[in-house]
N, C-alpha and C positions, 0 to 999 in steps of 0.2 A: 504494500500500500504506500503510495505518496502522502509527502506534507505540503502544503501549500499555505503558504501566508497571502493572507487577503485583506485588502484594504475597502473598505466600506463606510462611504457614510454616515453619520450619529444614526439619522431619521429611518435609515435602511437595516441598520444593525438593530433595532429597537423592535422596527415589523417585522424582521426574523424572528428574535427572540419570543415576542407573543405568539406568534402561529406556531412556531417549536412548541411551546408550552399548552398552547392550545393544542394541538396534536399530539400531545404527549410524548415526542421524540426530543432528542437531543437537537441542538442548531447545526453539529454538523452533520446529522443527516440527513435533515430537512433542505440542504444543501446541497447534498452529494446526489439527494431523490431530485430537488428540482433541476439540477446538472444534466443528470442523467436522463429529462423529462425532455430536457432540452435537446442534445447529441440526439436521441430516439428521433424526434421531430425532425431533426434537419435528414438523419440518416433516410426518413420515409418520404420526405419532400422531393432529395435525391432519386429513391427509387425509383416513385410515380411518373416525374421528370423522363427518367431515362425510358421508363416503358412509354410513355406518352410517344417520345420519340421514334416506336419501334411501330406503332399504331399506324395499320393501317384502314382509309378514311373510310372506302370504297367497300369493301369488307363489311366493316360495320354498318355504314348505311344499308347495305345488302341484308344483312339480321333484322337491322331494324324494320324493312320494309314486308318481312313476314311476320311481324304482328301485326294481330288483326284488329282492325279498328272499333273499337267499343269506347263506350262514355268511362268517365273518369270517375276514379270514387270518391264521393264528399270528399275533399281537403286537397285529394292528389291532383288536381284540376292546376294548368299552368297559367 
């Protein structure tokens, strides 16, 4: 495991501490969760990206045009 010295804000250090406490976790790992929430997120934005990339338009529209047309259901309506 690494050490890391972090430098933070008064105001910022303070909303850590309560949500740590509030959550009943320590503040560093209410840290190391929200780090790690973060790395996740970028890592799947990355992925979608690259698949988006590989997407073909033609294809899909092709799928799509074998649904069959029916009304929408309360809410799903565009």
């Amino acid at each position: 495991m690494s050490v890391l010295s972090l430098r933070l804000p008064n105001s910022v250090h303070r909303h850590i501490k309560e949500l740590a406490s509030k959550e009943g976790v320590s503040i560093n790992q209410l840290i190391a969760s929200a780090v790690a929430e973060k790395v996740s997120a970028i890592a799947t934005e990355d992925y979608l990206q690259a698949r988006a990339e590989r997407a073909d338009k033609a294809a899909f529209q092709a799928i799509l045009a074998k649904v069959p047309k029916r009304e929408s259901v309360l809410g799903d309506e565009l």
